[in-house]
N, C-alpha and C positions, 0 to 999 in steps of 0.2 A: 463623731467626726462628720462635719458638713461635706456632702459629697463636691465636689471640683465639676467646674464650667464646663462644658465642651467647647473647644477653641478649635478653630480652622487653622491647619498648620501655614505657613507665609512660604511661600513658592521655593523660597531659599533652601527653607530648611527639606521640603519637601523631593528637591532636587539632591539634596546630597543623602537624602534617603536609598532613592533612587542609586545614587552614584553606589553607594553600601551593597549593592546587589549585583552593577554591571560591571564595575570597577575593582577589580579585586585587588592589582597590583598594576606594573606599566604595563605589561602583557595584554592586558585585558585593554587598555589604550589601542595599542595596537593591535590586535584583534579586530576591534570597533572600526578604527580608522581602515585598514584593508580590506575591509569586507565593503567598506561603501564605496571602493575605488572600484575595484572587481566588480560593482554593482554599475557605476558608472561608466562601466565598456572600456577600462584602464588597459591598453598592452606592453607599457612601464608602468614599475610601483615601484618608489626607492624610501624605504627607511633609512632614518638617519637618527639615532640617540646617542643620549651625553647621559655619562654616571649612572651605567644599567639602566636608563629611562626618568630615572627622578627630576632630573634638572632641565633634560630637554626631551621632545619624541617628535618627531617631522616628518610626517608620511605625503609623500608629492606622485602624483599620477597624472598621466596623458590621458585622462577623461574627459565626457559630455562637459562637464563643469556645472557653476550653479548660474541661473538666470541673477542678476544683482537683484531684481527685485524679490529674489525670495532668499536672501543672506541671509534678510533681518529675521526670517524662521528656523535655518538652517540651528540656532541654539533652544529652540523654542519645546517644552516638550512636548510631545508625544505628536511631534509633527514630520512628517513625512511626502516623499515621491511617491513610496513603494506600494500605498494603498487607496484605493482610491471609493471602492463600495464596500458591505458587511460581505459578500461575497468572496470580496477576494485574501481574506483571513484564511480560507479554508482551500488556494489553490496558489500558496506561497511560489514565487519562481526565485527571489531574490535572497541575497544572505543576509540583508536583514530588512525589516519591515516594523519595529515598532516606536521610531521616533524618538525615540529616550537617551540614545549614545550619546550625541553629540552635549546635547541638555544637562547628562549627567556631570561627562566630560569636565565643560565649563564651569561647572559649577563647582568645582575643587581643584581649577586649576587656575592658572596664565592663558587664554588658548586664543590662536588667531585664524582665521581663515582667509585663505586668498585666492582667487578664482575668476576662473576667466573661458565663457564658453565661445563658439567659432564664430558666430554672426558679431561680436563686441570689438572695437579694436583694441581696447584697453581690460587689465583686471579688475577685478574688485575686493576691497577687503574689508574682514569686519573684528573688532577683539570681544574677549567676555574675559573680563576680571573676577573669576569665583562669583560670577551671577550678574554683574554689573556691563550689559551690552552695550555696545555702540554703534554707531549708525554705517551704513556700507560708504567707504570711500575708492574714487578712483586708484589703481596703482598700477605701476608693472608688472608682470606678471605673463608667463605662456598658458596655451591652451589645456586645463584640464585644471587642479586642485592641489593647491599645499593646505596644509591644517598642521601647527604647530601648537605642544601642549608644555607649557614651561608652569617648573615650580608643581611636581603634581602633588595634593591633598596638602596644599599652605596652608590650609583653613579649616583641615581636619587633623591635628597631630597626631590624634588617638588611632589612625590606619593608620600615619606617615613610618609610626616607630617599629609597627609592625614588620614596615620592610627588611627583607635580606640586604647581603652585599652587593658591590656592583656586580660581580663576578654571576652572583645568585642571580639576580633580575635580569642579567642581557642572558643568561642561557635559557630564562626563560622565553625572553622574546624572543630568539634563535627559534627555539622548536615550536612556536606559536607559528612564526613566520611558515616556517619548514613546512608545517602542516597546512598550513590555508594554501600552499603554494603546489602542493601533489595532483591537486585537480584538474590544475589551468597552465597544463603546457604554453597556453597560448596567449599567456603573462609573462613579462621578464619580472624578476624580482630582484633587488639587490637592499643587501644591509650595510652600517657603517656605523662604527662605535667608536666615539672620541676618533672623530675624523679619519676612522681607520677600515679601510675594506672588509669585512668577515663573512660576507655571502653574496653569491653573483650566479642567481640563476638565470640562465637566459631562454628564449623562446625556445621552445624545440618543435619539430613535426611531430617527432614520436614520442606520443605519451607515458610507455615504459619508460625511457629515459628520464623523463623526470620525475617518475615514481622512483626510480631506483637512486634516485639521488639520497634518498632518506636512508638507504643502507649504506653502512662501509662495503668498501669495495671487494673486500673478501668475500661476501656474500650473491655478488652478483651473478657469479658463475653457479648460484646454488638456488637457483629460484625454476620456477616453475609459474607460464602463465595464466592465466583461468578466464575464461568468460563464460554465462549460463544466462538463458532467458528461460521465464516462465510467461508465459502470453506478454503483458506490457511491464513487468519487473527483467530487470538486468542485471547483473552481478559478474564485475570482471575486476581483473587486478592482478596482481602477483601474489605468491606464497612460498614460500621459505622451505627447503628441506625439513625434515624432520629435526637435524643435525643445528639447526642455527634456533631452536628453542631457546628462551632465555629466562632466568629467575624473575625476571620483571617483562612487563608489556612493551618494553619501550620500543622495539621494532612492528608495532601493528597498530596500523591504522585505518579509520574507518570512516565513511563518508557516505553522506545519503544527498544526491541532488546535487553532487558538489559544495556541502557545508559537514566539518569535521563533526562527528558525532561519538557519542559513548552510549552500548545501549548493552544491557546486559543479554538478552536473547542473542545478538548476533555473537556477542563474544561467547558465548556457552555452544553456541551451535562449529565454532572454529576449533575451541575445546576437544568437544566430541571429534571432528571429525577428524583430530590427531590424537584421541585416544588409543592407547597400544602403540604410537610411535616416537613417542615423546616420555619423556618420564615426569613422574607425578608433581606438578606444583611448577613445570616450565610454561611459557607461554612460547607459541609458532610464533615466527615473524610472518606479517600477513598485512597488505594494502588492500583495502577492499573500497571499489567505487558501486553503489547500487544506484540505479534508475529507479525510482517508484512514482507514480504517478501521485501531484501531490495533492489530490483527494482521498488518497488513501494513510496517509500519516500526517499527524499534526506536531509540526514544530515550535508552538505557541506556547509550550509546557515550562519552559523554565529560562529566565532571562537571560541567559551566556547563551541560548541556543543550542547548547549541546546534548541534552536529552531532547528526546522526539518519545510520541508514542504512535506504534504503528494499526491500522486498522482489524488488520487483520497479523500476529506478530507470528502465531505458529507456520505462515505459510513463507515468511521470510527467514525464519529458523529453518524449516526444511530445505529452503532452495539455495542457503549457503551450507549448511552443512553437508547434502544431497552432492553438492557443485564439488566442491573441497575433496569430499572424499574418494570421488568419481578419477580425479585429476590426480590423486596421490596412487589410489590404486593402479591406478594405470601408468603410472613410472615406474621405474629399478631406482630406490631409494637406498642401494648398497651404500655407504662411504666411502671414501677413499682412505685410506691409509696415511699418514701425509710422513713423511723424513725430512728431519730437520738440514736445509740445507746451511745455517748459520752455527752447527755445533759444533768442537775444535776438532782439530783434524784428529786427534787420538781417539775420540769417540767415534769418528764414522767410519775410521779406519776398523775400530772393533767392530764396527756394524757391518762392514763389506766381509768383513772375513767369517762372520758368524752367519751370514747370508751364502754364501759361499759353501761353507761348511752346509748348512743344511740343504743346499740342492744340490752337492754330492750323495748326500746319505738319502734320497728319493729314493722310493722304489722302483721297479717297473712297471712301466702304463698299466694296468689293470685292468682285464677287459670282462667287464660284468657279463657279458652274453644276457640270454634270457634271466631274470632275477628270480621266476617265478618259477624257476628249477631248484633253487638254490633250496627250499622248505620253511622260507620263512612264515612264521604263523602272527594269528593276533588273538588275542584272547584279552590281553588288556591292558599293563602300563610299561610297555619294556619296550626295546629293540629287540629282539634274537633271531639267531641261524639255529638250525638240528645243532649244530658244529658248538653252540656258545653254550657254556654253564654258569655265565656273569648274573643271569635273571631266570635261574632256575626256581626261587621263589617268588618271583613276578612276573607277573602273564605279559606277553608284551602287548602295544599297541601299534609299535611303527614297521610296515611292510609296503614294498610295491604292489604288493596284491589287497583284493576286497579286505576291508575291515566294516566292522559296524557303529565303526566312529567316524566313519569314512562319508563326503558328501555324496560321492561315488560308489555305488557298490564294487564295479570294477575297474578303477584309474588305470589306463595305461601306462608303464614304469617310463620314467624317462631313459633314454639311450646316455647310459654313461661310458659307453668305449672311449676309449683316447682319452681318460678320464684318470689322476692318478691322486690319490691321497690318501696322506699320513697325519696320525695322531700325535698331539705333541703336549707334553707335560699332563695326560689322561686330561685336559681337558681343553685340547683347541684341535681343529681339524685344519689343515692345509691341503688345498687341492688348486690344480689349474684352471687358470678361463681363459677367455678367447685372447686375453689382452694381457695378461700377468700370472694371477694369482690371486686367490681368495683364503682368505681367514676366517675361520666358522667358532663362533661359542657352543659347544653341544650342549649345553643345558637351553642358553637361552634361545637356541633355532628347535629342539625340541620343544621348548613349554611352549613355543609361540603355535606349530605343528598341534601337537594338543589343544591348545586352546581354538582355535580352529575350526580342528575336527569336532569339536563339542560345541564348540556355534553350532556348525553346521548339522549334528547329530539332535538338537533341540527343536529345530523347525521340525522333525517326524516324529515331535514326542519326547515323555517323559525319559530320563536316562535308565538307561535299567539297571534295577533296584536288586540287591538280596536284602532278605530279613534274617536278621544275629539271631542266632540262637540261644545269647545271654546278653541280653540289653548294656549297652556302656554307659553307665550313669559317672555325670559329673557334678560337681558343686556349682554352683549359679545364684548371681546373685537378681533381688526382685528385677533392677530392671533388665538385667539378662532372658528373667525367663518371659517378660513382658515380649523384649524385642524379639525372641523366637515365637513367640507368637505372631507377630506382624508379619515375616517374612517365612510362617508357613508353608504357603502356596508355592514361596518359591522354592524354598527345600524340597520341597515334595515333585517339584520340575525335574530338581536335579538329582531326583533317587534320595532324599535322604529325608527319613520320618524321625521326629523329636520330638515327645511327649514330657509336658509335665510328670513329676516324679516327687510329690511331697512339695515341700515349699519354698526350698533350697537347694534343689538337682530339677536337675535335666536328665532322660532316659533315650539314648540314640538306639531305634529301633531300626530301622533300615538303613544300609547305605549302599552307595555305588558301588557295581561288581567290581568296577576296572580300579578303583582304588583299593584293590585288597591287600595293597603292603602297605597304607598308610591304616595309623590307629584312628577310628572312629572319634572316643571320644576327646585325644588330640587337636584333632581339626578344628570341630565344634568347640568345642573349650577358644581352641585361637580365633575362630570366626567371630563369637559374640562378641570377645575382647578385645577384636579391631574395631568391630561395629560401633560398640560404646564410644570409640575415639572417633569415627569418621562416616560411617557406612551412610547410619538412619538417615541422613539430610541428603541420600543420593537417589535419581529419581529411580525406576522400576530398573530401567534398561542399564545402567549405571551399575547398579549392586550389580545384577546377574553376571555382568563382565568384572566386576571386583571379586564374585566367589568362582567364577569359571577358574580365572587367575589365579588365585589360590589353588585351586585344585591341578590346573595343572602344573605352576608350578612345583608341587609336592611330589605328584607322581611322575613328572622328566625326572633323564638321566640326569646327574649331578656331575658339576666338574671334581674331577678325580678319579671319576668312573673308567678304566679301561675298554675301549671296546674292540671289537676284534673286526679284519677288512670288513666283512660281510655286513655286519651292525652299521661302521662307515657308509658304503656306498646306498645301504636301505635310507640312512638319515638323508644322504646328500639326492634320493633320488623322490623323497618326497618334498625339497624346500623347494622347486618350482610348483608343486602342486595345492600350494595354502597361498592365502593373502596374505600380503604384508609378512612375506619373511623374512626381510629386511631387518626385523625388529620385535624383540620378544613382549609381550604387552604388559610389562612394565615401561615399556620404551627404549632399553636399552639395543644398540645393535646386535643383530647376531653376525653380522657378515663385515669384513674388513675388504676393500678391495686393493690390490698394490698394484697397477700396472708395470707394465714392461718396458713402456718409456722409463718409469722413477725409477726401478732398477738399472737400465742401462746408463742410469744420469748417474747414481751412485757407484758404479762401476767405473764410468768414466769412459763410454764407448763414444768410439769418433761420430764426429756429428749432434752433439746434447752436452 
């Protein structure tokens, strides 16, 4: 076979090359088009499409505009404003800069532009028929840029068919919109589809405000604000409760310099710092704007713009994660309780009376006095009093006094006078706060408690170990005994020795004191056997809090567990004394909050 010519491709074809990369759907249109308005110093930007974007898209802005003498480039490719030396590649300030939109644009479409800058009395306009330009003519027209794109990909079917519904394409250009619009309070935006108003943001002072436009309103009252600088890096935005995590990303968004971005470090680094208060596989709702100087990341990487790569990426993974988690800790991330005010009256009639019913059968306030009379001990995974026989076979771990799971060797107990709470159905605890009333999980505010304490007991060292006096060998399979090998080092952190045993077992030689009602090789058996499904691809810091987790899940108390006052006021006297007790590290809540207003609204007292 004669090998084939090398032919230079014809501009045409070259350009809807081109278009195959920037141009994904009408989104990507608009995208294109707003970003050069917003480039253009625009403080109105008004989209207007027909048929989710396929048949029309008309982006008009109160911009600089284009000189007429340079129209005849404005389709031309890889021609631009935005750069001027090889220098300025690498000190990007603009949301876009490489010449190709418009070019591509054209070249699979209908498109006109129309423009008219302040020195001109008149517009100017030019078309491009799927690559066929015309010359600039006078026209009417105000100060700044219309660019209309009709008929998009006439000339290419093989996208055209790809497209979704209209329904599909205008939700996309909605949240395209939505997005380039969170930065730049001090933009109006408005959309309109098939002649129809659907988005009208307007200018604001306060730039919270129109970040928060991108959440439902339910959510507003549940954010939290953030800002962080590390010398000339910034990092501000809102972030979401724990509480409004969602199976999908769709409330978090992210932005470098003012251009919407996707980077896998920042989003891992937001991950992390809601690990333990979110449950596994939700994503935080989270806006994040960063400042970075932009010699220090390049945007050049990939033609949407939306990958960047950063100079340096660990040190912006630390200062949002670092920021985030700083900001969370340092709130009361309890929940609130919520009663349905829209349920029939027979149901909340049940519910006031069953409300009712239980703050009659309250005890009397309870007044702990000193706790550290009471005999509470520690030795290793229980609650108890001298008084309790519930963890006679379990050491306990939770007291107001010194433990050695403890960050503290001697925490001072909180003051629970005036303090009253009962256990309900063995496994919830109800007690009063300042405002209502609080609802406690005792499994999940102890594992969280535990887990904690064994953070905090690993920064002083290995956990301490006993050695069995009859090894517990289990069945394993090769790559089982492989990955016990891998994470040696860390077993061995946390008190627990595993040795090869033949060529299908494992032999658990050592384990943790304070797990002595849990079976050794139990654990280990269920440890490898999550690890197989999930662990090995998590980094160092990662596992260690996925086997903390496990562990101390195993060794808290369980719901069903009966505990007697003195176990009570021991649990509720240490959940001020851990982080994040808000939430057990699975994520789940341990604390319900009900205030006093929402009962008195349920009761029906004057005034609510």
């Amino acid at each position: 076979m004669n090998p084939r010519p090398i032919n230079q491709l014809p501009a045409s074809l070259v350009n809807r090359i081109a278009a195959g990369e920037v141009i994904e759907r009408p989104a990507s249109v608009v995208k294109e088009l707003v970003e050069n308005a917003i480039d253009a110093g625009a403080t109105q930007i008004r989209v207007e499409i027909e048929d989710g974007g396929t048949t029309l898209i008309r982006v008009t802005d109160n911009g600089h505009g284009i000189p007429p003498g340079d129209l005849g480039l404005a389709f031309a490719p890889h021609a631009t404003s935005k750069l001027q030396t090889d220098e300025d590649l690498f000190n990007i300030l603009t949301m876009g800069f490489r010449g190709e939109a418009l070019a591509s644009i054209g070249s699979v479409s209908h498109s006109r532009i129309l423009s008219r800058v302040s020195s001109d009395d008149a517009a100017y306009e030019i078309f491009n028929r799927g690559g066929a330009i015309s010359d600039p003519q006078a026209a009417p027209g105000n100060i700044g840029t219309t660019i209309e794109v009709r008929n998009l990909f006439f000339n290419v079917p093989a996208r055209r068919k790809f497209l979704k519904g209209q329904a599909t394409e205008y939700g996309h250009i909605a949240e395209m919109l939505q997005r380039l619009a969170l930065p730049h309070p001090e933009v109006g935006f408005t959309l309109m589809h098939n002649n129809r108003s659907t988005m009208n943001l307007p200018v604001v002072a306060d730039p919270v405000e129109r970040l928060l436009s991108a959440w439902p309103d339910e959510f507003h009252e549940q954010r939290l604000p953030l800002e962080a600088r590390d010398a000339e890096i910034w990092v501000r935005g809102v972030i979401g409760l724990p509480e409004l995590a969602r199976p999908v990303a769709k409330y978090q968004y992210l932005y470098l310099n003012g251009r919407p971005i996707r980077d896998k470090y920042i989003q891992h680094a937001i991950r992390e710092a809601y690990r333990g208060l979110t449950e596994p596989g939700r994503h935080p709702a989270a806006i994040l704007l960063l400042t970075v100087p932009p010699t220090d990341v390049d945007v050049n990487v990939h033609p949407t713009k939306f990958e960047v790569r950063f100079k340096d990426s660990g040190r912006i993974h630390g200062l949002v994660l670092s920021s985030i988690r700083e900001r969370l800790l340092g709130s009361d991330l309890t929940p609130n309780a919520t009663l349905r005010a829209d349920a029939p009256a027979a149901e909340r009639m049940d519910m006031q009376e069953k409300l009712a019913a239980f703050f009659k059968q309250m005890p009397p306030v309870m007044s702990t006095g000193n706790l550290q009379d009471s005999g509470f001990g520690i030795q290793g995974s229980g609650i108890q009093s001298e008084t309790s026989t519930r963890f006679d076979s379990a050491p306990p771990i939770l007291s107001p006094q010194s433990s050695a799971l403890s960050p503290n060797p001697t925490p001072e107990p909180r003051a629970l006078t005036a303090i009253s709470a009962i256990q309900l159905h063995n496994s919830y605890l109800v007690a009063e706060s300042d405002d209502g009333l609080v609802i406690i999980d005792q499994h999940a505010l102890h594992e969280r408690i535990m887990f904690e304490e064994l953070l905090a007991r690993l920064t002083r060292g290995p956990l301490e170990s006993q050695r069995l006096l009859i090894p517990h060998v289990i069945e394993a399979s090769a790559r089982q005994i492989e990955m016990a090998g891998q994470i040696q080092a860390l077993l061995m952190k946390l008190g627990i020795e595993v040795t090869e045993f033949g060529p299908t077992s494992l032999a658990v030689q050592a384990f943790p004191s304070f797990l002595e009602r849990l079976e050794p090789g139990e654990f280990i058996r269920e440890l490898l056997e999550k690890g197989e499904q999930e662990l090995l691809d998590l980094h160092e810091e990662e596992l260690l809090h996925e086997v903390l987790d496990m562990m101390a899940c195993k060794a808290a108390i369980k719901a069903g567990d009966p505990l007697t006052p003195q176990e009570i006021e021991a649990l509720l006297a240490r959940r001020d004394l851990v982080e994040r007790s808000s939430n057990c590290p699975h994520g789940r809540p341990t604390t319900l909050r009900l205030s006093l207003r929402d009962l008195e609204k349920q009761f029906k007292r004057t005034g609510f």
